[in-house]
N, C-alpha and C positions, 0 to 999 in steps of 0.2 A: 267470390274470387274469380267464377269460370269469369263474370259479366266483366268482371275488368281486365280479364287477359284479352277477352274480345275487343274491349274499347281500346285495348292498347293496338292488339292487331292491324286492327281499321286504320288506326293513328297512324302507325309505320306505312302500313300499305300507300293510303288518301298521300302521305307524305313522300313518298318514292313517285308518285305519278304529278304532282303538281312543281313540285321542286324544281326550279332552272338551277344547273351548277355555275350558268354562269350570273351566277349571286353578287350580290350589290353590298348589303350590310352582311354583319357579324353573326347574328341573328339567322340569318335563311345560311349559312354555311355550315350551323348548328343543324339545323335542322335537317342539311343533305346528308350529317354527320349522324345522326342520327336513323336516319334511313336507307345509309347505307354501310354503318360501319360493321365488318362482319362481327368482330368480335360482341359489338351488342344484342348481335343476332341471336350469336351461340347462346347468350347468356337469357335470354327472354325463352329461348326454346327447350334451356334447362327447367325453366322456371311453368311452364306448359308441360313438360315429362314430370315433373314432379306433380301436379294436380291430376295426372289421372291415376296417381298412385293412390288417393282417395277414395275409388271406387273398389279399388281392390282390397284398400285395406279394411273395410265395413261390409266386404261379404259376407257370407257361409261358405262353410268350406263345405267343397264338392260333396255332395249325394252318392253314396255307393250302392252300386246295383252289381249284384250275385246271382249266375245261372248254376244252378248243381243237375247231372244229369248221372244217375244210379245204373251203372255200368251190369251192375246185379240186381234187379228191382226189391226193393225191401218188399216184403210181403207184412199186411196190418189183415185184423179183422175185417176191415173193408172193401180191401185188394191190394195188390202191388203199389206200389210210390215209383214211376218213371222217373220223374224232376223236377226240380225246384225253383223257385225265381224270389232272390228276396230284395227290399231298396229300404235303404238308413242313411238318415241325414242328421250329422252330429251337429249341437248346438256348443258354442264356448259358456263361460260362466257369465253371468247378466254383467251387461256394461262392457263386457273383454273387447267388442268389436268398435263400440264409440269410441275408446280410450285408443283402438289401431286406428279409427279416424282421424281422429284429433290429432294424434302424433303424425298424420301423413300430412295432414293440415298444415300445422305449424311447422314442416317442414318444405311444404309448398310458399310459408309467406316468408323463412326464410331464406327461399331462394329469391323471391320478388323483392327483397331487400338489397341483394345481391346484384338480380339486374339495376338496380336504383343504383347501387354505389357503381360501378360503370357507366350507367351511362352518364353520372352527373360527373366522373373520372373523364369521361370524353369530352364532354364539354368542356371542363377545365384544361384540359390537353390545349382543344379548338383554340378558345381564347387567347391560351398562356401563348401559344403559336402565333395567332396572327397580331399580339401586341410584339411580339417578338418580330414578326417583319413590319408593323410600322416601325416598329425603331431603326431597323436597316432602311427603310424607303426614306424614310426624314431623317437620317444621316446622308444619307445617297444626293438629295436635293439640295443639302444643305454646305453641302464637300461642294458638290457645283456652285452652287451660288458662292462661295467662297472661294473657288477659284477664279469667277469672273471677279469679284472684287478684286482679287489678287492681279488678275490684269490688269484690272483700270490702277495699278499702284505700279503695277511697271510701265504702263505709259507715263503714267505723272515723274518715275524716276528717269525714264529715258528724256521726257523735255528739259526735265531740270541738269540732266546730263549735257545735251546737248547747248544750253544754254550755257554752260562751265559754271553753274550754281551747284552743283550736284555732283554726285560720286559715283563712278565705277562699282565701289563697294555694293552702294546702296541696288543698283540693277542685279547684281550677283545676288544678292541676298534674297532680293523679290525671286531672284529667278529659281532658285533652291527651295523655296517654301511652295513653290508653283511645281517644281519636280515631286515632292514629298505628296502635296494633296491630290495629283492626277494619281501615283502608284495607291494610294488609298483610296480615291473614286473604285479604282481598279479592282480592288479586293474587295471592297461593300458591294461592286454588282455580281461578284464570283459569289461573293456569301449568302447572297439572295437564292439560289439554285438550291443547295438542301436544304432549307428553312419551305421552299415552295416543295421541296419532293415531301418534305414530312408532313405539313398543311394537307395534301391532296392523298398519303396513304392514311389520315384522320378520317378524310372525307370520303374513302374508296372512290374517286372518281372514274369511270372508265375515259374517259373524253378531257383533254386538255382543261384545265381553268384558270379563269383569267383572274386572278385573284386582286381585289379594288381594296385599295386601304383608304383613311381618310386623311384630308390633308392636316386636318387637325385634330389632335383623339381627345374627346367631352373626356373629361376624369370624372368618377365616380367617389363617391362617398358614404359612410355607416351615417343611420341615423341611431342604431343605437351603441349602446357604451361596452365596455369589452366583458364586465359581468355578465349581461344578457349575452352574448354570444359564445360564453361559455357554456352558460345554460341551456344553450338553444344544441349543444353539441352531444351530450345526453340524451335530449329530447329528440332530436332527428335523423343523430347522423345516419345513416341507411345501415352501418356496419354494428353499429351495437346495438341495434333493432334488428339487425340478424340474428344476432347473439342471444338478444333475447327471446325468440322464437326458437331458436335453439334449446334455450334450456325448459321452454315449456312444453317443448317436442318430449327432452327427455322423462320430463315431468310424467308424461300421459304414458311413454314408456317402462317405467317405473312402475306403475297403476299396471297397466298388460302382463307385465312381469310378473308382478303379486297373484293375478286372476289366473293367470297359467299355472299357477302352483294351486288352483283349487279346483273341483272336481266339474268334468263337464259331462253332457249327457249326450244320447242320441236316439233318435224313436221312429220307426222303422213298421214296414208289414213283411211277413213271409207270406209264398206261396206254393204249396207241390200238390202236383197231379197226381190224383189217383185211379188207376183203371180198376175195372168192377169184375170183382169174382165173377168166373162162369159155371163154378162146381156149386153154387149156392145162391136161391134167394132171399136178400134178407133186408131188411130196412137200411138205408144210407149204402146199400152197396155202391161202392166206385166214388163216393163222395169226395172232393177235391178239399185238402185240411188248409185252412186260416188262420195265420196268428197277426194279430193287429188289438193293440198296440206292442208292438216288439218294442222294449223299452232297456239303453244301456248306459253305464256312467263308467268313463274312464277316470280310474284312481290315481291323481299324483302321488305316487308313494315314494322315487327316490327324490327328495327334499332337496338335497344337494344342489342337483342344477337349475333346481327353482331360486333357491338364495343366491348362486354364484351369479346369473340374471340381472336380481335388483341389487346386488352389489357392485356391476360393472354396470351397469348405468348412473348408479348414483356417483360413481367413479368418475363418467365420461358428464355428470352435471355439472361434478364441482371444478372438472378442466375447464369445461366450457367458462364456468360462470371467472373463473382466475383470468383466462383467454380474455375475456369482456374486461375485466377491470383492469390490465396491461394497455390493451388499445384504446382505453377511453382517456389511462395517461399517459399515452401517446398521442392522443389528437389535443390532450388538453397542452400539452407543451407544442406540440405545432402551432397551435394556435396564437401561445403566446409569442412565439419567433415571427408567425406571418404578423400578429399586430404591432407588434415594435419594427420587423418593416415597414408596413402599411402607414407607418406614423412617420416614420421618417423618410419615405416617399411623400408624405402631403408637406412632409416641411421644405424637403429638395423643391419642389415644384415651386411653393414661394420665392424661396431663395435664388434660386436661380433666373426667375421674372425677375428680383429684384435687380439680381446684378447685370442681368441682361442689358437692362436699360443703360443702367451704370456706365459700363463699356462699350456700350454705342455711343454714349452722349464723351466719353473721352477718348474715342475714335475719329470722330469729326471734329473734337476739338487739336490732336495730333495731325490730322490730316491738309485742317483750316492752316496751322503753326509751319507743315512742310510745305505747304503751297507757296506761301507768302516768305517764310525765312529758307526755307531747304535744309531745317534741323528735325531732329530726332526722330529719324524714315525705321532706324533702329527697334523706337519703341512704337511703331506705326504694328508692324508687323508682329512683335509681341503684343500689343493690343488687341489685334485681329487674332491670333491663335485664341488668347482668351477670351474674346467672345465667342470664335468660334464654337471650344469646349464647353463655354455656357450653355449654347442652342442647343450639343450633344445632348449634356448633362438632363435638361428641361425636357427634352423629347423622352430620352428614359426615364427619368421619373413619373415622366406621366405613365407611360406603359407599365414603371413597377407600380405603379397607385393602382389601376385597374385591376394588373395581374393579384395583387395582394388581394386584393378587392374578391375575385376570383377563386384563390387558393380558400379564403374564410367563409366564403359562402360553400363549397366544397367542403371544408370541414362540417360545415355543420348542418349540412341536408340540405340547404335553399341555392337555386338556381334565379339567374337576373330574370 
């Protein structure tokens, strides 16, 4: 576990030093996201403060050392006793200190679980964000290119005007739907402004960036079926692999609890000084007394708070483990709302190529009929709205296909 907090270290670090913020793809935005975002900071550095609770928790407890110094010298057949010096190092019952390992353990990989579900929460953040400004930037382009079209129809009604083939009407009307698409240009580039402040408090930027969307976003797709990625949600999502480290934390907690209610020991030497009679000669006069092995075992004897222990753990297992089975369906119902969107973004995207074409080809063909007769300028311009909303329509769906794409991969542990 230390060796991969270090390889992630290095990851972060190597990743803050080569990283340009002014990034190109999706991909390296992640990655400045990554390496800079604080809160994945905090969360990796929870996950480093809980691994060195391992060393602690498989000590020995402290070694006590006693100086006695005899205020009144006891006097022995030997001589006085000035002072004593005694040291005893308690052991727990066999196993007590693996099971406080293990429990520090498993709660070190459920913190690493923890940074997992952040930072893979980040990256779907990253994502959902900058599909969310290509959709603003390819409405943006698309409002323009549609207002130029919009001119080149109020030229064509200003000739036909001028020629007295054509209506007054028909110039008003271009000229209103040309008023309508400038105030919405107008609001798509205002809208662009907090959709970039949120992108860049993702990314903690200190320094401006110039964030590059593409002019066309590749759509993504599952190769597999929506039972496997149920399954896969079980199997990895980073939050109910917390859980379960959790409840095998409490598990080894449980075991500590049981050993604390049985008897432990401690083994020890004494040692006091003895000064040597001066009113007598005699064998061992003044001899310094030893006791080694000084040998002691403390008695659990009130029972009580040994039971109330493994009673509130096994309490705080079976929350945990209720805990797990709530959130797993909760992701299993998320899942199925992002795949019924995800399916009905893949089918918007066809549809919308379909009709695309549709109303272009009876755009030139209304446009070919106003040229040549100077009829139906009316349904000219309702034709163009409705392609217009097609090209909207097609751009978001692409961006919901990704983002779904996105949110499912997020439920269930895998990153693109």
């Amino acid at each position: 576990m230390k060796a991969k907090s270090n390889f992630i270290c290095a990851f972060l670090f190597l990743s803050s030093v080569w990283i340009n913020l002014q990034a190109q793809t999706l991909e390296d935005y992640i990655k400045t996201a990554a390496a800079n975002n604080p809160e994945l900071k905090s969360m990796f550095n929870q996950y480093l403060a809980a691994l060195e609770r391992m060393p602690q928790a498989k000590a020995l407890p402290d070694p006590t050392a006693m100086f006695n110094y005899f205020a009144s010298p006891v006097e022995t057949r030997v001589g006085p006793q000035r002072f004593g010096i005694s040291l005893t190092q308690a052991f727990p019952w066999f196993g007590q200190l693996k099971s406080q390992e293990n429990a520090a353990a498993q709660q070190a990989k459920a913190r690493y679980e923890a940074f997992e579900e952040t930072k893979n929460k980040l990256y779907f953040d990253v994502r959902g964000t900058f599909y969310d400004l290509y959709v603003l930037v390819a409405a943006t382009n698309i409002t323009r290119e549609n207002i130029r079209l919009l001119q080149s129809f109020r030229q064509l009604a200003n000739v036909r005007l001028e020629s007295a083939t054509g209506s007054a009407v028909d110039l008003l009307r271009v000229e209103m739907d040309l008023e309508e698409m400038q105030n919405q240009l107008l609001y798509l580039e205002d809208s662009r402004i907090p959709i970039q402040a949120r992108f860049k408090e993702l990314l903690n930027a200190e320094a401006p960036v110039n964030i590059v969307v593409p002019d066309t976003l590749a759509t993504i797709a599952f190769s597999e079926n929506k039972s496997i990625l149920l399954d896969s949600i079980v199997a990895q999502n980073p939050l109910l692999k917390s859980f379960e480290h959790e409840i095998l934390s409490m598990d080894a907690e449980i075991d500590v609890a049981h050993k604390m209610g049985l008897p432990s020991f401690s083994l020890g030497f004494s040692y006091i000084n003895v000064s040597p009679r001066r009113d007598v000669v005699m064998a061992d006069n003044g001899k310094d007394a030893w006791i080694f092995p000084q040998v002691g075992v403390r008695i659990p004897l009130y029972r009580d708070k040994y039971q109330s222990m493994v009673k509130e753990k096994e309490l705080l297992k079976s929350s945990i483990s209720d805990r797990k089975k709530d959130k797993e369906n909760q992701l299993k119902t998320a899942m199925e709302k992002a795949w019924r969107d995800y399916s009905d973004a893949v089918r918007r995207v066809s549809l919308n190529q379909r009709l695309m074409r549709v109303a272009n080809q009876a755009l030139n063909i209304l446009v070919a009929q106003y040229s040549t007769a100077g009829k139906e300028f009316e349904e000219i311009l309702r034709m163009d709205r409705q392609l217009l909303r097609y090209e909207l329509e097609l751009e978001k769906a692409r961006a919901d296909q990704n983002t779904f794409v996105a949110q499912i991969n997020y439920l269930t542990g895998k990153q693109l």
